[in-house]
matplotlib code that plots the C-alpha trace (Angstrom):
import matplotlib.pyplot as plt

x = [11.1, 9.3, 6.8, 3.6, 1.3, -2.3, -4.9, -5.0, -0.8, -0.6, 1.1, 4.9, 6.0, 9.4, 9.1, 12.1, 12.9, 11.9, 16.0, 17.5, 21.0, 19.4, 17.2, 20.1, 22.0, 18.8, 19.1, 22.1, 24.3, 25.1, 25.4, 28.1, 26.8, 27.8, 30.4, 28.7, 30.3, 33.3, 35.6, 33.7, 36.4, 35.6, 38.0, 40.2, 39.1, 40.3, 41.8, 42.6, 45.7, 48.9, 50.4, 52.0, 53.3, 52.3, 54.6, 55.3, 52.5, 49.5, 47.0, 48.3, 47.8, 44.0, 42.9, 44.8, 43.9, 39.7, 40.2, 41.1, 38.6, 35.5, 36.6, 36.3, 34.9, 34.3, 30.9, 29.6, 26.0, 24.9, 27.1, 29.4, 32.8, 35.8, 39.2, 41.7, 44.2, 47.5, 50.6, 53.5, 56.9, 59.4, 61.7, 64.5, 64.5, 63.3, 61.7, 58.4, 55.2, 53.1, 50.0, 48.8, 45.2, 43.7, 40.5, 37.9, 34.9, 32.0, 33.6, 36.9, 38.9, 41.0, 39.2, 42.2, 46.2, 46.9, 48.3, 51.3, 50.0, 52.5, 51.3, 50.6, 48.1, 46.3, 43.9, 42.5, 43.0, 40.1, 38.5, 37.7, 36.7, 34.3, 32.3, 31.0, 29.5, 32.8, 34.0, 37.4, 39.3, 42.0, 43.6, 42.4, 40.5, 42.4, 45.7, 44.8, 41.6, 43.4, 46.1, 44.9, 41.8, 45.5, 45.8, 42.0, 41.2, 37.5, 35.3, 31.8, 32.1, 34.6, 35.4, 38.0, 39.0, 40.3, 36.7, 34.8, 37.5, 37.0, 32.7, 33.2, 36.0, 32.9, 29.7, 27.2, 25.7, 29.0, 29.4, 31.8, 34.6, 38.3, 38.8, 36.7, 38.2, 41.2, 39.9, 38.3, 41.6, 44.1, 40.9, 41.3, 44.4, 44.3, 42.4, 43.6, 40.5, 37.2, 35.2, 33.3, 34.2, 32.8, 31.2, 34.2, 36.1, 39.4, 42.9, 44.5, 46.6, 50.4, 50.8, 47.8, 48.6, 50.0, 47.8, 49.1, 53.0, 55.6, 52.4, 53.6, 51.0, 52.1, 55.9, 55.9, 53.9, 51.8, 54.4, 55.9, 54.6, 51.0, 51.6, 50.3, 50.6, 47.3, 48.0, 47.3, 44.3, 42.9, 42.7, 41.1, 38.8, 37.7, 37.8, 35.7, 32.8, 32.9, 32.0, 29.2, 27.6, 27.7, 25.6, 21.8, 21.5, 23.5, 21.3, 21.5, 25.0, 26.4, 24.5, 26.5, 29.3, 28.9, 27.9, 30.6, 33.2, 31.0, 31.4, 34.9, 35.2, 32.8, 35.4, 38.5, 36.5, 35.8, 39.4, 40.0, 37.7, 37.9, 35.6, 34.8, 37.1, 37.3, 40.9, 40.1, 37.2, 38.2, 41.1, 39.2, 36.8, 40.2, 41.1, 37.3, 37.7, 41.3, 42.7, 45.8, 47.7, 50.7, 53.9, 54.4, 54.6, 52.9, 49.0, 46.6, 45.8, 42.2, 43.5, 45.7, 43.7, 41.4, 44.2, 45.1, 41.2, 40.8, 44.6, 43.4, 39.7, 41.4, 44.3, 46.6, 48.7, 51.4, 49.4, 49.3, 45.5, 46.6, 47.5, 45.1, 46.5, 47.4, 43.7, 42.6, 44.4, 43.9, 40.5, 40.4, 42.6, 40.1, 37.1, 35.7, 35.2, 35.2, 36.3, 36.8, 37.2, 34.3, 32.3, 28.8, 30.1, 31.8, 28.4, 27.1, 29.5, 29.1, 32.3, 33.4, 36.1, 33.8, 33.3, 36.4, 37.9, 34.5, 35.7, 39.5, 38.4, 36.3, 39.1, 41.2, 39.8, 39.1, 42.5, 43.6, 41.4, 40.8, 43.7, 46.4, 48.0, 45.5, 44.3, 48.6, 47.9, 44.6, 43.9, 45.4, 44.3, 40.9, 40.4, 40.0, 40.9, 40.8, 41.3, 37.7, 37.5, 34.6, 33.5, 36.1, 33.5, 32.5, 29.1, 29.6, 30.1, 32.6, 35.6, 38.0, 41.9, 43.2, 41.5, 38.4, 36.4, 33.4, 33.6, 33.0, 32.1, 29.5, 31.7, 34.2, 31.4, 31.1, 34.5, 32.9, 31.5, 30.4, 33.0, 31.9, 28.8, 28.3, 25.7, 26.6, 22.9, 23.3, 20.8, 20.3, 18.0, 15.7, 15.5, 17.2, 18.2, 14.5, 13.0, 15.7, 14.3, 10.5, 11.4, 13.7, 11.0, 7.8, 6.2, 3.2, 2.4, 5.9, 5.5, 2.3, 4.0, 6.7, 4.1, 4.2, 5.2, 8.4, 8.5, 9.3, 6.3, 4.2, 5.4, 4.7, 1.2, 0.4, 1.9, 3.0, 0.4, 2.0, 5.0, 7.6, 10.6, 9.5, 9.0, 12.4, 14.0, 12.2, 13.2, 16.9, 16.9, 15.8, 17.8, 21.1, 20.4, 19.5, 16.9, 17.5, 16.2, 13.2, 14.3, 14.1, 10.7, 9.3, 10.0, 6.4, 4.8, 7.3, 7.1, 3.1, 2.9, 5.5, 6.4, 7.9, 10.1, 11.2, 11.9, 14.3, 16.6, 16.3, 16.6, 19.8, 20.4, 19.9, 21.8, 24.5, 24.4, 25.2, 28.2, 26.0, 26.9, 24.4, 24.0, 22.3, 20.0, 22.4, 25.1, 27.7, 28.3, 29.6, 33.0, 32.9, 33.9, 37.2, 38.3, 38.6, 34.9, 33.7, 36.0, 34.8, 31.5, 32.4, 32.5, 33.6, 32.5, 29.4, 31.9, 33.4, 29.1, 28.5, 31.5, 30.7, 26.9, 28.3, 30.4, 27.1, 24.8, 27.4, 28.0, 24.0, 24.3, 26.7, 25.0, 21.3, 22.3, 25.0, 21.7, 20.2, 23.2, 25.0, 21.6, 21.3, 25.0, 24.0, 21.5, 23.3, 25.9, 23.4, 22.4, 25.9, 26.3, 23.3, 23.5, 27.2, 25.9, 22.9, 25.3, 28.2, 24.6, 24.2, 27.2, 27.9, 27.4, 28.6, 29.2, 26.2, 28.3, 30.3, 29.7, 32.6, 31.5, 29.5, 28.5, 26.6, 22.8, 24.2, 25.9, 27.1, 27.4, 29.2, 27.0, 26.8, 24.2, 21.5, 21.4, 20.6, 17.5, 18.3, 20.8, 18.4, 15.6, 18.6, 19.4, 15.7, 15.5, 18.7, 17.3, 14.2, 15.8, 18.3, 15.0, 13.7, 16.8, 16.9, 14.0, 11.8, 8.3, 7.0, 4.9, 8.0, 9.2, 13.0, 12.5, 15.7, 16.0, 18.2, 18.8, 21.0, 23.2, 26.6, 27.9, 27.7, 27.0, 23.6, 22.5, 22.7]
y = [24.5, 22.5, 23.6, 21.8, 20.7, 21.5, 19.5, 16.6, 16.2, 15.6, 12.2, 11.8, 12.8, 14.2, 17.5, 18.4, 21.9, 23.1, 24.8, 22.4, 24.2, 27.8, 26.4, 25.0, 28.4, 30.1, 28.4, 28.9, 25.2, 27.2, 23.8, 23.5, 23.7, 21.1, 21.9, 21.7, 18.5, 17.6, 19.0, 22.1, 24.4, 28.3, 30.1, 32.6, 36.1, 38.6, 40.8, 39.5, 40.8, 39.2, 36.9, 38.9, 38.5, 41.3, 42.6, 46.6, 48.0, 47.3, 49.8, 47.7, 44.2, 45.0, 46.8, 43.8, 41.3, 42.8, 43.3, 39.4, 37.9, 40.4, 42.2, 39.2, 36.2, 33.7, 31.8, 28.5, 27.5, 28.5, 31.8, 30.0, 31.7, 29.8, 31.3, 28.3, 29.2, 27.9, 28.4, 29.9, 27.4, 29.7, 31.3, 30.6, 28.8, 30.7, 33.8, 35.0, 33.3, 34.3, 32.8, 31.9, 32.9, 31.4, 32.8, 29.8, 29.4, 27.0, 24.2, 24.8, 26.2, 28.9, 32.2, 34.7, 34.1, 33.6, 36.4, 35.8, 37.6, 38.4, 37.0, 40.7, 41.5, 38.0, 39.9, 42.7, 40.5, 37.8, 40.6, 42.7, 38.8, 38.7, 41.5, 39.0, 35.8, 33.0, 29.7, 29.4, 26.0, 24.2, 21.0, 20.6, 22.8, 22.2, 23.3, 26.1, 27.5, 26.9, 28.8, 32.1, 32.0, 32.7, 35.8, 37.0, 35.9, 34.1, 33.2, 32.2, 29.1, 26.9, 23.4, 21.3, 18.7, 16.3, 15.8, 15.9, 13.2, 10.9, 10.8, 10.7, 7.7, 5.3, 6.9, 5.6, 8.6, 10.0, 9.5, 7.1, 9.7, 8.8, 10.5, 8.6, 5.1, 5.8, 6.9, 3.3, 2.0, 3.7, 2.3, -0.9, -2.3, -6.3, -6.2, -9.1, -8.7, -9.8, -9.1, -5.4, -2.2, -0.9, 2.5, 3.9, 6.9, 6.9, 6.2, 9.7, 11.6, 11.6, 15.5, 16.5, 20.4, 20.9, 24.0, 25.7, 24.7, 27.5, 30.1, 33.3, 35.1, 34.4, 34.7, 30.7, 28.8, 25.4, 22.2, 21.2, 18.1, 19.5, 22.0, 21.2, 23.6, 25.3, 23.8, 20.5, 21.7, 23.3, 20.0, 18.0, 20.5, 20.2, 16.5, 16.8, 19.1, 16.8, 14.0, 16.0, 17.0, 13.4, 12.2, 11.3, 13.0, 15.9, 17.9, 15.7, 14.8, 18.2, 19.3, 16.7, 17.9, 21.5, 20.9, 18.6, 21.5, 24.0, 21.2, 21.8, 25.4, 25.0, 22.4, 24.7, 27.3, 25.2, 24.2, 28.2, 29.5, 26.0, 25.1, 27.5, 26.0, 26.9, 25.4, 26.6, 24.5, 21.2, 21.0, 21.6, 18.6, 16.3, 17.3, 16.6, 13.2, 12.3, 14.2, 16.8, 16.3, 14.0, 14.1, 12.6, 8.6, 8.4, 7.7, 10.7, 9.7, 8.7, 6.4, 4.9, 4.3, 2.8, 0.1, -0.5, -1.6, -3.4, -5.3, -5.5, -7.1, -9.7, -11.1, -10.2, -7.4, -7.3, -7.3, -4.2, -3.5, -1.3, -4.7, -6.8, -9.8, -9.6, -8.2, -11.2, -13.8, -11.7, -12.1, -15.7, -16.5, -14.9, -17.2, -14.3, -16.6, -13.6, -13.9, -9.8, -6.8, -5.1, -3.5, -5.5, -8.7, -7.6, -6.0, -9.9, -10.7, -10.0, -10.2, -7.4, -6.6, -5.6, -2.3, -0.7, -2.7, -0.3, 2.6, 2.4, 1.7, 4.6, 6.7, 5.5, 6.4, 9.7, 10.4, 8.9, 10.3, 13.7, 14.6, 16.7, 15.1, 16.2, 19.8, 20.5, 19.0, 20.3, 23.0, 26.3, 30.3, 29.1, 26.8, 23.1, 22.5, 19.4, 18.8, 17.8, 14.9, 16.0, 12.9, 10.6, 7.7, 5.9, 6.7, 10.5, 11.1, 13.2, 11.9, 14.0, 13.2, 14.0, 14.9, 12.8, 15.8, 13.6, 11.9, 14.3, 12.6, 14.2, 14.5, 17.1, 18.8, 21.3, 22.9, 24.0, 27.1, 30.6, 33.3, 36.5, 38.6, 34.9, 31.9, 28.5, 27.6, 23.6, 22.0, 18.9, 17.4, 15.0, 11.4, 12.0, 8.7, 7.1, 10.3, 9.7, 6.8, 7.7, 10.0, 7.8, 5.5, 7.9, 6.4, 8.3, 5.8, 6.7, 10.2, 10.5, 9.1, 11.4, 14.7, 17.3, 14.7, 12.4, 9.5, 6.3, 7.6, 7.8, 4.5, 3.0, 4.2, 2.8, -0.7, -1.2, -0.4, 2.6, 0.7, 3.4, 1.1, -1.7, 0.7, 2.1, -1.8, -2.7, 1.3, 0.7, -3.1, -2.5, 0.5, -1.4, -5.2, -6.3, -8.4, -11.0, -11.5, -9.0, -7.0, -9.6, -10.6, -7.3, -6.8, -7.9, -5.1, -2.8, -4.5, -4.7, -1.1, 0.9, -1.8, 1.2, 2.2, -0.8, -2.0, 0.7, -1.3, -4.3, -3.9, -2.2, -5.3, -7.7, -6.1, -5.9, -9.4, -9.6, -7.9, -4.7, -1.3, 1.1, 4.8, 7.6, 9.9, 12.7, 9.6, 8.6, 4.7, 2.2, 1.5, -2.2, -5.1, -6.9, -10.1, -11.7, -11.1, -12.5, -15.7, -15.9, -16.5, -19.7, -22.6, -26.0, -27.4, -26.4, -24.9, -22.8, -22.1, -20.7, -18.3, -16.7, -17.1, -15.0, -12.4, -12.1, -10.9, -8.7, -6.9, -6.9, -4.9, -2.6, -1.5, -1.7, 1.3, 3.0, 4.4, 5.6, 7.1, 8.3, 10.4, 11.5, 12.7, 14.6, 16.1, 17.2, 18.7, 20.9, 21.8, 23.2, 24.7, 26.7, 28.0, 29.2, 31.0, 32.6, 33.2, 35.0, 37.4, 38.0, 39.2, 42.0, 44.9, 42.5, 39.3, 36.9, 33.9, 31.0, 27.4, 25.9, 22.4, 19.4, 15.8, 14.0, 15.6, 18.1, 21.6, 24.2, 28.0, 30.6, 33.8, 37.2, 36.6, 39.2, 37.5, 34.1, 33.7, 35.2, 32.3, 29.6, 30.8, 30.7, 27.0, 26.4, 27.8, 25.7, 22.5, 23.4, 24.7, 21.1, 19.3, 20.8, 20.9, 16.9, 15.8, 18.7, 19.9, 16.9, 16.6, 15.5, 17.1, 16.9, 19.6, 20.5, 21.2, 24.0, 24.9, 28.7, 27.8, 29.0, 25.5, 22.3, 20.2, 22.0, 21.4, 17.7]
z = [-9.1, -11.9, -14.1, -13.7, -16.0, -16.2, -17.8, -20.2, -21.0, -25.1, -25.7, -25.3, -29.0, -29.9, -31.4, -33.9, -34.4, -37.9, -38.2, -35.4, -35.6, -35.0, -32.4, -30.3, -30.7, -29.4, -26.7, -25.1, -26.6, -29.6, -31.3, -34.2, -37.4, -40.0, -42.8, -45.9, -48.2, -48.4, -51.6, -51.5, -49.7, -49.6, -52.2, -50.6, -50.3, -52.6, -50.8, -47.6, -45.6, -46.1, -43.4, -40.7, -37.6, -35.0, -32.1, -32.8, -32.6, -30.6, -31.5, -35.1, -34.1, -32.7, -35.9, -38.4, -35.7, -36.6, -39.9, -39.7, -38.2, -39.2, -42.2, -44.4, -42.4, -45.0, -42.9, -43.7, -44.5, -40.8, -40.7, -38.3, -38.1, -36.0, -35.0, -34.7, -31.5, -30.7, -29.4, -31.3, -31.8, -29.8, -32.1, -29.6, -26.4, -23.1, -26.1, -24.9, -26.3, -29.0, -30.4, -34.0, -34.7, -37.9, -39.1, -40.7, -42.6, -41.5, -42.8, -41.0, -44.1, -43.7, -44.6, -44.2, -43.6, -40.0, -37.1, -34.7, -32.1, -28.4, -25.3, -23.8, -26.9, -26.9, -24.3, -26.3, -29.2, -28.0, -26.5, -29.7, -31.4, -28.7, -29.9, -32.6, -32.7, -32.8, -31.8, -30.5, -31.9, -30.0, -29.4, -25.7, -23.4, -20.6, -22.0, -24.0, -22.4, -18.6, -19.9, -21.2, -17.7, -16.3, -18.2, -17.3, -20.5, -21.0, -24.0, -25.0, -27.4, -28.2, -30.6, -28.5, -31.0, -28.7, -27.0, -30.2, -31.7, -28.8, -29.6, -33.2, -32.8, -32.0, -32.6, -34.8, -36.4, -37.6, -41.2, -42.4, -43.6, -44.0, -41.2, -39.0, -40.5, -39.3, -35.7, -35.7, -36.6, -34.2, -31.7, -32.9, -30.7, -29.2, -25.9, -23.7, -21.6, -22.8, -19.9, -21.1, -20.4, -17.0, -16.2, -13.9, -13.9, -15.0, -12.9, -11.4, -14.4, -13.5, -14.6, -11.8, -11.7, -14.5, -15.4, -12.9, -13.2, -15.0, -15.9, -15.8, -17.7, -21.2, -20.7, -20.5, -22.8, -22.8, -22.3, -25.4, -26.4, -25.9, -28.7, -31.9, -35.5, -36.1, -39.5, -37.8, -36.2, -39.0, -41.2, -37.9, -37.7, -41.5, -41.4, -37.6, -39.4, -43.0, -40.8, -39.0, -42.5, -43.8, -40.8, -40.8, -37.4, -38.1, -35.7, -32.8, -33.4, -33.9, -30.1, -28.4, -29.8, -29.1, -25.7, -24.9, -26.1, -23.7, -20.9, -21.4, -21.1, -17.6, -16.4, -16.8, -15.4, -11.9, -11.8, -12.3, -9.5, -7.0, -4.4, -1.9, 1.3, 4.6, 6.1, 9.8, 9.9, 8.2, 10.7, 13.4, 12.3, 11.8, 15.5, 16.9, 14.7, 14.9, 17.9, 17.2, 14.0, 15.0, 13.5, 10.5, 10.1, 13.8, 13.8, 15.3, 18.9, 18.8, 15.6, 17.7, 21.3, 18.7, 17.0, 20.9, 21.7, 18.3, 19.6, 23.3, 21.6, 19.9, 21.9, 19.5, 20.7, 17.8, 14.6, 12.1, 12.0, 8.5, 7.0, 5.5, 5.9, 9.4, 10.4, 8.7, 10.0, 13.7, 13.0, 12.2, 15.5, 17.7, 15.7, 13.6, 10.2, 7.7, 3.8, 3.8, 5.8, 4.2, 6.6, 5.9, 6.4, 9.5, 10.6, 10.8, 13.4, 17.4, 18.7, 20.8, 18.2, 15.6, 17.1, 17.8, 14.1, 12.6, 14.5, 13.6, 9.5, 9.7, 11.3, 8.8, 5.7, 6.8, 7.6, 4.1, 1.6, 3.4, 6.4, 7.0, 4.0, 2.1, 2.8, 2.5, -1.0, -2.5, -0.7, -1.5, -0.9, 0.7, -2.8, -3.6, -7.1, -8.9, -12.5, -13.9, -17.1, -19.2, -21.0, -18.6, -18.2, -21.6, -21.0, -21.3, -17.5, -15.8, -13.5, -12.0, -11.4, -8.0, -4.9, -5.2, -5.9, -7.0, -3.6, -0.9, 2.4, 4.4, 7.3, 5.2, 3.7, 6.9, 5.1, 1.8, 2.9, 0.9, 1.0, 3.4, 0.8, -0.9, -0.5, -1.8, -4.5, -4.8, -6.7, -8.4, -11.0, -9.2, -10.4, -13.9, -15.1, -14.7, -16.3, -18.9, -19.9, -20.1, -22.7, -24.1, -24.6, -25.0, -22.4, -21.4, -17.9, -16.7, -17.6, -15.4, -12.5, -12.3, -13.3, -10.1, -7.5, -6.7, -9.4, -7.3, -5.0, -8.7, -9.6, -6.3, -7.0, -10.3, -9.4, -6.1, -4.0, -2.7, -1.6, -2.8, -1.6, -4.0, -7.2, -6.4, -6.3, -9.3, -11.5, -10.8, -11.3, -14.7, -15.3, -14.0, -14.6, -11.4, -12.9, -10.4, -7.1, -5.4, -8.6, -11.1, -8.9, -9.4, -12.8, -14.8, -13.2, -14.7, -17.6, -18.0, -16.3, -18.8, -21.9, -24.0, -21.0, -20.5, -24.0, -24.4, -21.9, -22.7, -26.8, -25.3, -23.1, -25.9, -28.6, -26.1, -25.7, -28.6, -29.1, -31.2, -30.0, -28.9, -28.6, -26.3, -28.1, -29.1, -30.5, -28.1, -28.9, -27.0, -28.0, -30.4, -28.6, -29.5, -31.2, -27.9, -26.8, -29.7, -29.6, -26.2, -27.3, -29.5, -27.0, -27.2, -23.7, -20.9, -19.0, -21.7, -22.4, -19.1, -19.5, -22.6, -21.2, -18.5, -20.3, -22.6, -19.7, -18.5, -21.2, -22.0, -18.1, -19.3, -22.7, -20.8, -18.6, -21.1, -23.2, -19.8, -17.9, -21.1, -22.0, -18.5, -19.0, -22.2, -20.6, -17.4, -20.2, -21.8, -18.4, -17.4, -20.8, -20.4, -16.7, -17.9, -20.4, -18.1, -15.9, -18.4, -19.5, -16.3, -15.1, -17.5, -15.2, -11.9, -11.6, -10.8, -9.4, -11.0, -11.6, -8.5, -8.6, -10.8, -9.9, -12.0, -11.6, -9.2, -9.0, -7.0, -7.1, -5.6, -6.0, -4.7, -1.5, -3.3, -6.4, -5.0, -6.3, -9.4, -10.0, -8.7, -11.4, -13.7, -12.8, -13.6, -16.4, -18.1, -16.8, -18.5, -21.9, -21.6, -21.7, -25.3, -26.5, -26.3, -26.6, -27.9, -25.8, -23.9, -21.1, -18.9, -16.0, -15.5, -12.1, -10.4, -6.3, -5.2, -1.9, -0.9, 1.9, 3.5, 3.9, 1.5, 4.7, 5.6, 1.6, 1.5]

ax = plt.figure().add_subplot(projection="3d")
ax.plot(x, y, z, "-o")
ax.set_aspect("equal")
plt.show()
């Protein structure tokens, strides 16, 4: 599905748009524009209508609710025009819900007095806002925007505060407002642990769910302490865009935090819709896997002949193979010298325990993390829904919080299957963190490897004497830190073969090492190191030396592929953003399909089975447009696979 090049490619150059924040609307981010400085608030308009509270009359509330937002929209320097949303504080407990809409300029001042507007005439009310060009404002997607998908109730753009506070808390290119010091401040608390912050996603949220707990369209409203005044949100919101018109990269900054914000409306919108789930099927697999589902507390019967034969295998007819410390020490009484339980150090053994100890951890896990237990849990009205974290990894990357949605085995994956008239389009962006970083780096060698054919294979060729396996050792040793061993070996050939590549990693590396932050391309930053790291690094004895030595070269890991995987997030973002919005054009005389599922460099949709191809070339497309819109009209390829299927397990 890529583009390919003809003829002599033009050197790897950047190319800025002339009117960056027009060019990222045109194509599909609709990046926020900045406020213009600070102190310059918009005067009110003469004129506007007094504050009122609507409820009597709806034909009433739709034409004061217009006359609002359109009459006299008070736009900023880039015509942007934002409607702050928020739930009403309940007049009485148990009263119905109503919602405070506050009309604001482009530099988040209020342009008109707000609207109390009823639950029941929030529909037609966003509705007729629609009509016009708008960004929605609220506290958190997830709260607000989960809420009113409920109600049948969607929109194009939207600011979510929350996620736009979290990337301006650290990042470099924001400018260096009030606003922002105390961010860094609140950020600053003691951390105990000096060893650096690792690229994992977050622990499961306690409140999993809690979208779709007491929703009764909008008779009950958003959970208390999640409600914050519009007041409140209207002065972040000010202090959010001053900080974005202060910054030297107002352009780039201002894209990653419009396409974060549209990465929050797509992740409500999976939750919304779910995954695609066939129950029938995945307990038929558990029953061809585990045997019949047994009552609860008792193992499934091939589980269990399995812990008999792993007993039986080791002379040890008492031990609880779910224990670890009893399969250790039942290992070490049968002579099977083993520091873990992990299955490649197992593997090295060849005792006739091993196999049946394989068979019953196998069994195990998938009776854990994806059994009985679990359909009853997470899978509801042929749906799995999780609750997605845009931005949950530091580097930019999505987690998710209950269900392990981003880890799938290939055993359930028979399960995920296209709804009778649908087809299932998965496709994901080939290689994206090594083309990440040739156009990170402008590095015309390692653009020419990856032109039109598979990039470790290119690489391989212009190095590695074909030897694909060594060029893929060598791309992610340098892209991870592995620069030790066959990696480490391999390295000067990468180094000699693509120097600006590579010196866009290890400059990360380095400044890492040295407790400097660094930033991907649009202006996520890592998040400053703490008073303990840096003590850490003042030693007294050789010991004390090769542990801050240590800590140093870890943390050097950690910021050499945060600029690498944190772009490749940004990317992937922008990617998302613009398939929703293809899709949403699409879909206005029948719906085209829906975004069900993101990992990474991959995605699923559910679409109608005749517009299939029409949603592949729309995939294509986005990837393409995600490509200029970072890093402007290269001669890179960032192609993207896509296979139309009826089940997940026949895509992969």
């Amino acid at each position: 599905m890529a583009t390919k090049s003809a003829g002599k490619p033009p050197d790897l150059h950047i190319q800025r748009p002339r009117n960056p924040p027009q060019a990222a609307e045109s194509r599909g981010i609709a990046a926020a524009p900045a406020a213009t400085p600070a102190g310059t608030p918009a005067p009110r308009h003469p004129g506007t209508p007094a504050p009122h509270h609507c409820g009597q009359n709806l034909s009433a509330v739709l034409v004061r609710a217009g006359d609002l937002v359109w009459q006299h929209p008070r736009t900023g320097e880039n015509g942007e025009v934002y409607i702050l949303l928020a739930p009403a504080p309940p007049a009485t407990p148990g009263s119905p819900v109503s919602w405070v809409l506050q009309p604001a300029d482009g530099n988040g001042a209020p342009s008109a007095p707000a609207a109390a507007v009823p639950g029941t005439a929030l529909r037609q009310t966003v509705a007729a806002a629609e009509q016009q060009p708008v960004r929605w404002v609220w506290n958190r997607t997830r709260d607000t925007y989960g809420s009113l998908l409920q109600a049948g109730i969607s929109v194009e753009r939207s600011h979510d505060l929350s996620l736009v506070r979290e990337i301006l808390r650290h990042s470099e290119f924001a400018a260096a407002t009030p606003y922002i010091e105390r961010l860094r401040t609140e950020a600053a608390a003691p951390d105990p642990d000096p060893a650096p912050r690792q690229l994992l996603p977050l622990q499961p949220s306690p409140d999993q769910g809690s979208l779709f707990e007491g929703i009764d369209g909008f008779e009950a409203g958003p959970r208390p302490e999640r409600t914050v005044p519009v007041e409140n949100l209207a002065a972040e919101l000010q202090e959010q865009l001053a900080a974005v018109a202060g910054s030297p990269e107002r352009r780039r900054l201002g894209l990653l935090l419009a396409a974060e914000s549209a990465g929050g409306l797509v992740a409500a919108e999976m939750e919304h819709a779910g995954i695609p789930w066939r129950r029938d099927l995945h307990e038929a697999m558990l029953e061809a896997e585990l045997g019949p589902r047994p009552p609860e507390g008792q193992r499934p019967a091939k589980l269990e002949a399995a812990a008999a034969e792993l007993r039986h295998k080791l002379g040890n007819p008492g031990f609880n193979p779910d224990s670890p410390q009893e399969l250790l020490r039942a290992l070490h009484r049968a002579g099977i010298e083993v520091r873990t339980t992990r299955t490649w150090e197992l593997q090295e053994h060849q005792h006739a325990a091993i196999e049946p100890l394989l068979r019953y951890k196998k069994l195990s896990r998938l009776l854990s993390a994806n059994g009985w237990a679990w359909l009853d849990e997470w899978v509801d009205g042929g749906r799995f829904r999780t609750e997605y974290v845009v931005g949950g990894v530091v580097s930019g990357r999505w987690s998710s919080r209950g269900g392990g949605a981003l880890q799938i085995p290939k055993n359930v994956r028979g399960a995920v299957r296209a709804d009778p008239g649908y087809k299932l389009l998965v496709a994901d962006a080939a290689q994206l963190e090594p083309r990440v970083l040739a156009a990170l780096g402008q590095d015309n060698a390692l653009a020419a490897a990856a032109r039109g054919r598979d990039l470790y294979q290119g690489i391989a060729d212009q190095g590695f004497n074909g030897d694909r396996s060594l060029a893929k050792i060598a791309m992610l040793g340098a892209m991870y830190g592995a620069t030790s061993g066959e990696a480490g070996r391999l390295m000067p050939v990468l180094t000699r073969t693509y120097p600006r590549a590579i010196d866009v990693v290890e400059r990360a590396a380095r400044a890492g090492e040295a407790g400097k932050t660094v930033s991907t391309h649009l202006g996520r930053s890592t998040p400053p190191e703490s008073e303990a790291w840096f003590r850490s690094q003042q030693s007294a004895s050789a010991e004390e030396q090769r542990r801050a030595d240590n800590l140093a070269r870890s943390r050097g890991r950690f910021t050499r592929n945060f600029v690498v995987q944190g772009t490749a997030a940004e990317w992937a973002t922008c990617w998302l953003a613009g398939i929703r919005r293809r899709l949403r054009a699409a879909s206005r005389t029948s719906p085209a399909g829906q975004l069900v599922f993101f990992l990474h460099d991959e995605v699923m949709l559910h679409v109608p089975a005749e517009r299939a191809d029409e949603a592949a070339a729309i995939v294509s497309a986005a990837a393409a447009e995600a490509t200029e819109l970072l890093f402007g009209k290269i001669p890179l390829e960032f192609p993207v696979v896509a296979t139309v299927t009826d089940s997940y397990a026949e895509a992969k």
